[in-house]
C-alpha positions in Angstrom: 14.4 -12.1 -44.1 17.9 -11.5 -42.7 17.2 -7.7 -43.1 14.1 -8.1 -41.1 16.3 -10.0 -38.3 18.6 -7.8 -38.3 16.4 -4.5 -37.9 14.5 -6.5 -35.3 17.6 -7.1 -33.4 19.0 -3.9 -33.5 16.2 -2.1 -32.9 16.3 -4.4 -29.1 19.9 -3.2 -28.6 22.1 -5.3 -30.4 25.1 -4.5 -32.9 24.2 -6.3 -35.9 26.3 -6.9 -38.6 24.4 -8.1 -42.6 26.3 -10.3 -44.9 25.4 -10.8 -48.4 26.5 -10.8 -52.2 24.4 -7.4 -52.8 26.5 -5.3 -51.0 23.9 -2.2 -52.4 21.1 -3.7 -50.5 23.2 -4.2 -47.6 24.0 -0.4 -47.4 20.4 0.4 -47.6 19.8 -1.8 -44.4 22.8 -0.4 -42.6 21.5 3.3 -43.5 17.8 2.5 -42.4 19.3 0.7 -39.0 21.3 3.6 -38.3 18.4 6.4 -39.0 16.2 4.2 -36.4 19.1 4.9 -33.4 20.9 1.2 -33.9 24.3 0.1 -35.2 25.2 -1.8 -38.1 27.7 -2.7 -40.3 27.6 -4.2 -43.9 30.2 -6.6 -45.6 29.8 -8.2 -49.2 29.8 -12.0 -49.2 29.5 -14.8 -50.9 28.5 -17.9 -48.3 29.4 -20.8 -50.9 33.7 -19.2 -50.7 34.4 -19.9 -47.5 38.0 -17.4 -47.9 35.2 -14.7 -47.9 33.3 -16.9 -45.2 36.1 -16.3 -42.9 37.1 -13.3 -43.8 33.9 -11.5 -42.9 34.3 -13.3 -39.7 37.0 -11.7 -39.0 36.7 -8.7 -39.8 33.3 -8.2 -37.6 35.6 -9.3 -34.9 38.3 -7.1 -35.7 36.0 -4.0 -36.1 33.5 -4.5 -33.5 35.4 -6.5 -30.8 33.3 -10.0 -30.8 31.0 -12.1 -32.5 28.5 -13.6 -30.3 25.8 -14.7 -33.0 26.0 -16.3 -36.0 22.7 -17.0 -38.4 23.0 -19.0 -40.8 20.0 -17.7 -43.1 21.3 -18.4 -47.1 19.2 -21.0 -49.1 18.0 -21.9 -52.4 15.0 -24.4 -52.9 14.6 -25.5 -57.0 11.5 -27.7 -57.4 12.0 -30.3 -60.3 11.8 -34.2 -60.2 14.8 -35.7 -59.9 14.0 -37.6 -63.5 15.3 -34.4 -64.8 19.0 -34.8 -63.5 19.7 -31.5 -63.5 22.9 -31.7 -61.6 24.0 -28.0 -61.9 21.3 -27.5 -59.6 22.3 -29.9 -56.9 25.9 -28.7 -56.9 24.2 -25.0 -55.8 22.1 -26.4 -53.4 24.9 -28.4 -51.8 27.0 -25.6 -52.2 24.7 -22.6 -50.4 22.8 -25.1 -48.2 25.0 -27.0 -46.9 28.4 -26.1 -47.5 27.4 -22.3 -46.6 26.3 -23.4 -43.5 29.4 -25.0 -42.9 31.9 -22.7 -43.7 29.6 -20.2 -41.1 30.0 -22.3 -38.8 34.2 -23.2 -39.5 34.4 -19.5 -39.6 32.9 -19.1 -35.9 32.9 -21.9 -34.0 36.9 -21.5 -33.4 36.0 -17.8 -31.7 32.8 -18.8 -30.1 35.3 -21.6 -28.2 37.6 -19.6 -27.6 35.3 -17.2 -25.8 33.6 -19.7 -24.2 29.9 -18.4 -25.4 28.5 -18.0 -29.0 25.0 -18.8 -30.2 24.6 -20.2 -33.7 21.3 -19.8 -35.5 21.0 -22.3 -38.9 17.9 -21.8 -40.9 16.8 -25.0 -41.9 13.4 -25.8 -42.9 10.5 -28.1 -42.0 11.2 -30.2 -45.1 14.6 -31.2 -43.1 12.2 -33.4 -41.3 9.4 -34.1 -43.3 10.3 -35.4 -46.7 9.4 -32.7 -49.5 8.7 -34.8 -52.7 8.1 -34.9 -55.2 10.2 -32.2 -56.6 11.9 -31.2 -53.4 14.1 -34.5 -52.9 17.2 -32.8 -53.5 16.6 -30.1 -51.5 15.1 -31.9 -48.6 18.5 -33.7 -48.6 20.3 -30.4 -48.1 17.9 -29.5 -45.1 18.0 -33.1 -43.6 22.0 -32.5 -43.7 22.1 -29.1 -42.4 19.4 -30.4 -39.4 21.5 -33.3 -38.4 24.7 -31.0 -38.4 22.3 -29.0 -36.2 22.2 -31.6 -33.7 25.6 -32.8 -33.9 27.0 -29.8 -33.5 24.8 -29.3 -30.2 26.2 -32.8 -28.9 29.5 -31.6 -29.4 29.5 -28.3 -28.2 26.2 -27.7 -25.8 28.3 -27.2 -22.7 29.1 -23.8 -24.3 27.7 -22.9 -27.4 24.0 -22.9 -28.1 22.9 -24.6 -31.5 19.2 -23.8 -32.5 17.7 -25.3 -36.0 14.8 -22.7 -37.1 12.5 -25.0 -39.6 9.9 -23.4 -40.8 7.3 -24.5 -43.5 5.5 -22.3 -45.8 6.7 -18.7 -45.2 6.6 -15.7 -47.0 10.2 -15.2 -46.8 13.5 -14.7 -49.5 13.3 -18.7 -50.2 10.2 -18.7 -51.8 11.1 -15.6 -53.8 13.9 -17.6 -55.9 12.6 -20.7 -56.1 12.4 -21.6 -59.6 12.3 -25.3 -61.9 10.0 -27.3 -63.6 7.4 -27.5 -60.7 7.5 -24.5 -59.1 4.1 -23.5 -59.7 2.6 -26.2 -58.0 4.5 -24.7 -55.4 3.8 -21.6 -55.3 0.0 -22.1 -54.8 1.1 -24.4 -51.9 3.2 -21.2 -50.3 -0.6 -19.0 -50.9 -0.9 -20.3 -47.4 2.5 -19.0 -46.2 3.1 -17.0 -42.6 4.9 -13.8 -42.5 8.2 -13.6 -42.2 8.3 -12.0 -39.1 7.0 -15.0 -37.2 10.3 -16.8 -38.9 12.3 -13.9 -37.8 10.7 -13.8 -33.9 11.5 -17.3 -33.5 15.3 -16.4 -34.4 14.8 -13.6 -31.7 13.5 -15.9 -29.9 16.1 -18.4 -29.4 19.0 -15.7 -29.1 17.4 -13.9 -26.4 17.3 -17.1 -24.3 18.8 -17.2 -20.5 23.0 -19.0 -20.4 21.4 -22.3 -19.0 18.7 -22.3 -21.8 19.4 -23.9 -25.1 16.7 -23.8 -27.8 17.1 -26.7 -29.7 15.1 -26.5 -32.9 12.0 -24.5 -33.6 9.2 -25.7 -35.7 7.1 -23.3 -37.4 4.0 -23.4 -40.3 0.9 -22.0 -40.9 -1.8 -23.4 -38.8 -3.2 -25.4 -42.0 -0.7 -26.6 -43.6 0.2 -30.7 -43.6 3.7 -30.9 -44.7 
């Protein structure tokens, strides 16, 4: 889903930049950007080092003058019951779902200050909000975390940084891809019902493209029949 943001964004005048462990896939993006009359650059990162966090950081600055938008948009979602203590599991969740949205955010909020502007974008989900369980307890704590920071961050810094939470519930977007454990297929048939991802990646468009005096706190987005 961040390639579809960023070809979205670009292709509605901004200079994007893509971030991502697969630098491969990022060149791809870049090259199909740039054949469609945008700009874009590519760097290879891995969100749960934050030494790579910040150095990506500032090196868009250093090559393309600014940084004015940061999403937040790595996640992982296993689905096993917590019975099954499968701790390796909740040290990568912690680590790419909440600590890689913190490190984003130590990376940028310094230079978003110091400018006195900066949007940042965290991709949460509706089960930061709505208990996910059983299965998803674990990860539900990682989104409830990164949607109070969310908030917090807001309090803090709303007088001149905008902080939007995007939750969305079942969408057919890079999260439901990897999902893997012990009840995954349970849901799976539950994401049958899943949006596109462009409605995820409108909402992000959304938010950015807001007015100075306009701060989008958190979007909420699922299909029309879904409960969660």
């Amino acid at each position: 889903m961040n390639f579809q943001t960023a070809r979205l964004l670009a292709a509605r005048g901004a200079r994007v930049v893509v971030a991502a462990r697969r630098k491969d896939r990022l060149d791809a993006v870049v090259a199909d950007i740039a054949a469609s009359g945008g700009t874009a650059r590519a760097y290879a990162l891995d969100v749960t080092d934050k030494t790579q966090v910040e150095a990506a950081v500032a090196s868009v600055v250093a090559d393309i003058g600014r940084l004015d938008v940061l999403v937040n948009n790595a996640g992982l979602m296993p689905i096993r019951p917590m019975s099954e203590v499968n701790t390796d599991e909740w040290d990568q969740m912690i680590d790419v779902n909440l600590k890689g949205v913190l490190y984003g955010i130590a990376a940028a909020l310094p230079r978003f200050l110091a400018q006195e502007s900066g949007r940042i974008i965290i991709l949460s989900a509706v089960a930061g909000i709505k208990m996910f369980a059983p299965g998803g307890t674990v990860y539900s704590g990682t989104r409830f975390a990164v949607s109070a920071i969310s908030e917090g961050l807001r309090q803090e810094v709303g007088d001149q940084i905008r902080v939007t939470s995007i939750e969305p519930g079942a969408a057919d977007i890079n999260l439901k891809h990897g999902m893997f454990g012990t009840t995954s297929d349970t849901v799976l048939d539950f994401y049958k019902q899943a949006i596109l991802a462009s409605s995820v990646v409108r909402a992000i468009a959304f938010a950015i493209e807001q007015p100075e005096n306009v701060d989008i706190n958190a979007i909420v987005l699922r299909p029309t029949s879904q409960q969660l």
